[in-house]
N, C-alpha and C positions, 0 to 999 in steps of 0.2 A: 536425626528427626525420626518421632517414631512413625509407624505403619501408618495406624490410627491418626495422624496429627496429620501429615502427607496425604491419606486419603481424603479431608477433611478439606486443607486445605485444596488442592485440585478441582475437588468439588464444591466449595466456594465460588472457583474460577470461570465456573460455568458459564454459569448465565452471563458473566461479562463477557467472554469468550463470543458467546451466542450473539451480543448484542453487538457486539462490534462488526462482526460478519452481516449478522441482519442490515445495520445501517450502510455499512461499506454498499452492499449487494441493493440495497435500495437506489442508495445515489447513481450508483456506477448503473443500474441496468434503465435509469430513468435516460441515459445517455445514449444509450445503444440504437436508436435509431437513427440518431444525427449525424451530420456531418463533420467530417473531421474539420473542425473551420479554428481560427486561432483564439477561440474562448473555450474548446475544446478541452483544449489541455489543464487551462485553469481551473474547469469544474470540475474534469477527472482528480486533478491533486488537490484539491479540497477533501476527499478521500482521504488522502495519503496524513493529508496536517492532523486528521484527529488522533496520529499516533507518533507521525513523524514530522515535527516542528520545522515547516517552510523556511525560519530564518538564521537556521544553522543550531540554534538554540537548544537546552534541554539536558534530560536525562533520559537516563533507563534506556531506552528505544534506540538507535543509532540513525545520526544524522544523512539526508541522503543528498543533502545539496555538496555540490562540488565534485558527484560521483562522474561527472559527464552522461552524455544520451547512449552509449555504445554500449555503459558498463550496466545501466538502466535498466536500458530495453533487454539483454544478457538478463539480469537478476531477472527481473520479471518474468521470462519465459522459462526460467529455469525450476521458478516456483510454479509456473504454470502444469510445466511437464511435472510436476513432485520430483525436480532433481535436488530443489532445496529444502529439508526440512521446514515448515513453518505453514501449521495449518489457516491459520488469519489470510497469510499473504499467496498461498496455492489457491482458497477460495476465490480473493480478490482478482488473480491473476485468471484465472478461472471465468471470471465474469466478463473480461476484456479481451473485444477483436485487435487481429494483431494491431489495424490503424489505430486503436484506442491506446494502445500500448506505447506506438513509435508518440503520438502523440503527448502523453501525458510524462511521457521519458524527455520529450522537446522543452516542454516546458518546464519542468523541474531542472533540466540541467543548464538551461536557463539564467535559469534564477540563482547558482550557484556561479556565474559570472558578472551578478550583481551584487555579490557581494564585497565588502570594502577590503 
């Protein structure tokens, strides 16, 4: 690929890049006052579904049900710290208290023991 074709495309990527973080960072920070209560977790991963398909489903993106809460809540702070590469998901993680976190890991992994 050349220079030129690569810088192009990247910067294409932008604004979606942008816009994914904007929306993530809206929903998740509409959150940040409440309590950690058991719809908690459900509206944090609504989040999660515009990139990562709640029902095992999909492509491109890697699936996150079936991860458990231990391996979850780990990813997540790890992208928090920037120990994971992955600017989308440092922001996200970035935006969420740790209860936000134990929570939205609870309920995702979850949901990965409903499956059939």
């Amino acid at each position: 690929m050349t220079g030129k074709l690569r810088n192009s495309r990247v910067f294409s990527m932008r604004p979606v890049v942008g816009s994914v973080i904007a929306t993530g960072l809206v929903l998740l920070g509409g959150q940040s006052g409440a309590a950690a209560g058991p719809d908690q977790g459900a509206q944090l991963a609504a989040t999660c579904a515009s990139c990562h398909r709640l029902d095992g489903g999909g492509t491109g993106i890697s699936s996150i049900i079936g991860l458990g809460e231990e391996r979850l809540t780990s990813a997540l702070l790890a992208y928090r710290a920037s120990e994971s590469p992955n600017h989308i998901m440092h922001a996200i993680a970035l935006s969420l208290s740790d209860e936000e976190i134990a929570s939205v890991a609870r309920y995702v992994a979850a949901q990965g023991s409903n499956q059939p």
